[in-house]
C-alpha positions as CSV (number, residue, x, y, z in Angstrom):
1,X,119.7,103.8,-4.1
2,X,118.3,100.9,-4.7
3,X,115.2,99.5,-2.7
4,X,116.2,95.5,-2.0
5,X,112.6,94.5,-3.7
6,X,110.7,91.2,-2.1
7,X,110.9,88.5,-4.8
8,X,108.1,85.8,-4.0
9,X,107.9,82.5,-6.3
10,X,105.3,79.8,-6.3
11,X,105.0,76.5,-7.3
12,X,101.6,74.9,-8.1
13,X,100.8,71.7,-6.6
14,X,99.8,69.1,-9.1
15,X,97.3,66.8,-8.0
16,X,97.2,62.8,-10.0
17,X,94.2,61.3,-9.7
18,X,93.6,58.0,-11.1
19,X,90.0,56.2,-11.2
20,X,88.9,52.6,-12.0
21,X,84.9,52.7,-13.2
22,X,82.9,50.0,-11.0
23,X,81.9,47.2,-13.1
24,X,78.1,45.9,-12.9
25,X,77.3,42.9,-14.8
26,X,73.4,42.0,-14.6
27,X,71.8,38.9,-16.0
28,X,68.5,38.2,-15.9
29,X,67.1,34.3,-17.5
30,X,63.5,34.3,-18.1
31,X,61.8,31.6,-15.5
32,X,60.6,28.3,-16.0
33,X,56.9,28.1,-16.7
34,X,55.1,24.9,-17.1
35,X,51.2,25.0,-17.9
36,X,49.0,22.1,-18.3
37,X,45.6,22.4,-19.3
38,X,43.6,19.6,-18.2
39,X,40.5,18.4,-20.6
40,X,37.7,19.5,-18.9
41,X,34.7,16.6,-18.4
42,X,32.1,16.8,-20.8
43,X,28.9,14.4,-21.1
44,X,26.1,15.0,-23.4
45,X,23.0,12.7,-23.1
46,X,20.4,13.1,-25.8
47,X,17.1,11.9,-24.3
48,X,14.6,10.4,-26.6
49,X,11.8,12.2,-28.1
50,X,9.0,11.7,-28.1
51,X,6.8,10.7,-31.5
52,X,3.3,9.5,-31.9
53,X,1.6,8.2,-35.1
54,X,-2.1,8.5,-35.0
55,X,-3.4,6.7,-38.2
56,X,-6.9,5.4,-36.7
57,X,-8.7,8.3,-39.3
58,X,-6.7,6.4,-42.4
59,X,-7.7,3.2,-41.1
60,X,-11.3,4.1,-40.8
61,X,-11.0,5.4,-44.1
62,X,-10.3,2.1,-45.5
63,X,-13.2,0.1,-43.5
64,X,-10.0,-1.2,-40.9
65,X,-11.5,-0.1,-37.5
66,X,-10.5,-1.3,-34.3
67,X,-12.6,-3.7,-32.7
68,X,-13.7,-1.1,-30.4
69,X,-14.7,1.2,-32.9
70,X,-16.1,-1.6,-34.9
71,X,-17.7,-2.7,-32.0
72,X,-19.3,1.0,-31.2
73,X,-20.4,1.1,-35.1
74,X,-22.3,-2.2,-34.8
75,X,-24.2,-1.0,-31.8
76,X,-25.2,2.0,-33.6
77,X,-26.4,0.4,-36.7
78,X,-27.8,-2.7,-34.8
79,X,-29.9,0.0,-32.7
80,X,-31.1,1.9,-36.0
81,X,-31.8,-1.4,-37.5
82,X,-33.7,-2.7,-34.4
83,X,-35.9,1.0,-34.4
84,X,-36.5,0.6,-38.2
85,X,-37.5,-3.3,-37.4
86,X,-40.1,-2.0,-34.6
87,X,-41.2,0.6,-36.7
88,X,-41.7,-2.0,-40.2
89,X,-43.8,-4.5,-37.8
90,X,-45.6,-1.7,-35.9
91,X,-46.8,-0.4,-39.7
92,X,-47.3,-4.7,-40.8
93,X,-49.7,-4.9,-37.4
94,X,-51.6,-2.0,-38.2
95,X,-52.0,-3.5,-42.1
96,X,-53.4,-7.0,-40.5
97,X,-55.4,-5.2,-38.1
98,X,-57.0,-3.3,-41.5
99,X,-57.5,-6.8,-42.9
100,X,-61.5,-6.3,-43.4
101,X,-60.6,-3.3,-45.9
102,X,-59.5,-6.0,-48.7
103,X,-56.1,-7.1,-50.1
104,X,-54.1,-9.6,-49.4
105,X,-51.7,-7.7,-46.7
106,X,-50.2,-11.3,-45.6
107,X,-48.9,-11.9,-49.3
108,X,-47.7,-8.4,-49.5
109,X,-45.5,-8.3,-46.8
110,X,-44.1,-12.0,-47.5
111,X,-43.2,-10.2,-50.6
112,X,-41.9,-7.4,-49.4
113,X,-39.3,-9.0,-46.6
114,X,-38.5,-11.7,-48.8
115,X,-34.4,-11.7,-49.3
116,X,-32.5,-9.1,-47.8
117,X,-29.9,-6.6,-49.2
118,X,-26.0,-6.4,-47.9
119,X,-25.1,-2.6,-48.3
120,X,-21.1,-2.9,-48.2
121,X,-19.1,-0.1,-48.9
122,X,-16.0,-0.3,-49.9
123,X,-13.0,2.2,-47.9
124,X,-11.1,4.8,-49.8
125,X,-7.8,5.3,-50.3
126,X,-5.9,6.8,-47.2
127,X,-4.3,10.1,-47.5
128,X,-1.5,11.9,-45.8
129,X,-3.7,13.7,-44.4
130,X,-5.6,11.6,-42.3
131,X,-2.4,10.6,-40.6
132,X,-1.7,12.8,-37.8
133,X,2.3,12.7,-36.7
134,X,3.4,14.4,-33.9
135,X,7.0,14.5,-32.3
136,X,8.4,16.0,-29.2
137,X,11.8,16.8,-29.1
138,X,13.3,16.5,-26.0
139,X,16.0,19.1,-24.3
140,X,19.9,17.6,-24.2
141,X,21.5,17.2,-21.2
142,X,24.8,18.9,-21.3
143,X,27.1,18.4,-18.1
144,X,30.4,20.6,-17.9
145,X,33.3,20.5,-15.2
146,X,36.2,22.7,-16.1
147,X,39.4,21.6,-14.8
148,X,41.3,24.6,-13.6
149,X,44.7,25.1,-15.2
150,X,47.8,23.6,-13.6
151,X,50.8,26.2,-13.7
152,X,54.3,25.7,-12.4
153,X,56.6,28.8,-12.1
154,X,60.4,28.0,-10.8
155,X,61.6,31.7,-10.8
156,X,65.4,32.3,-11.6
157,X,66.8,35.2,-9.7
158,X,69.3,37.4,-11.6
159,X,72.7,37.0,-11.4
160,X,74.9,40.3,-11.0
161,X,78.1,41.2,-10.3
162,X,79.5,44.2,-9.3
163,X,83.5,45.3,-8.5
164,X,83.3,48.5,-7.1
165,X,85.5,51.4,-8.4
166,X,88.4,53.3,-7.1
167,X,90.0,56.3,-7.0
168,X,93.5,57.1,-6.3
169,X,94.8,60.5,-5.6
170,X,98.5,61.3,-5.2
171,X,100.7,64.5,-5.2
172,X,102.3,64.5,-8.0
173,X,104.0,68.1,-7.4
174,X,104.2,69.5,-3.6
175,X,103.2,73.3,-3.5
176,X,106.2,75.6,-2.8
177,X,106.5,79.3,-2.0
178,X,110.2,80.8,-2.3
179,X,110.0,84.3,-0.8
180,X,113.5,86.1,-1.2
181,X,115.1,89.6,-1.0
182,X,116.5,91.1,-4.1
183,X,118.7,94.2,-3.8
């Protein structure tokens, strides 16, 4: 005898599924930058030096004193000539005062400061040397106000753009399960 069997039979279910990426669109532009460097103020002022030219030794040297150096030089002499003078009429006194011991000291000193010599002497040539040349540099003023740099920034934001995505799911096949009795 035959045993009625239990006959099952399935069906799958099929599942569709459809999807749409999302979409993202980015753009960035680089921002507007302005800079401006302003000159910064700069003055300079170059005081004068300082230079003296001492050539009293050169002028000396050539006989070309000042009047108050030729002045001083004149008193000097005029007092050595004025000590020598005492001195010539203190010795001529004491010659007339010996007047007994014989000679003629009258004659003899007629003679002897009769005329008179001029002793001139003549300058030499003035060398580098005796020129003395000094100079003093003076220190420049230098004033300096920087100007700070000017910058302008307009940013620019990005621009984006973004469609989302989807997903569809549908059943393309509906499970099924057929149970039945076979004999």
């Amino acid at each position: 005898m035959e045993m009625p069997r239990l006959q099952i039979s399935t069906t799958d279910a099929r599942v569709g599924i459809q999807t749409r990426n999302a979409q993202l669109s980015y753009k960035q532009q680089n921002a507007d930058v302005l800079i401006r460097q302003p000159k910064a103020d700069v003055s300079i002022r170059q005081p004068e030096g300082e230079l003296s030219i001492d050539q009293s030794k050169a002028r000396s040297n050539l006989h070309l004193n000042s009047s108050a150096e030729r002045s001083r030089i004149t008193a000097q002499v005029g007092e050595q000539k004025a000590t020598e003078g005492i001195a010539r009429r203190a010795r001529e006194g004491d010659e007339l005062m010996r007047i007994e011991n014989g000679g003629n000291p009258i004659a003899s000193q007629a003679a002897r400061n009769y005329g008179f010599e001029v002793d001139y002497q003549m300058g030499n040539t003035p060398v580098h040397e005796l020129v003395n040349i000094d100079y003093t540099a003076r220190e420049a003023e230098i004033d300096i106000q920087k100007k700070e740099p000017q910058i302008n920034v307009t940013p620019r934001y990005p621009q984006y753009s973004y469609q989302p995505g989807k997903v569809n799911i549908s059943l393309l096949q509906e499970p099924s399960i057929t149970i039945d009795w076979k004999v």
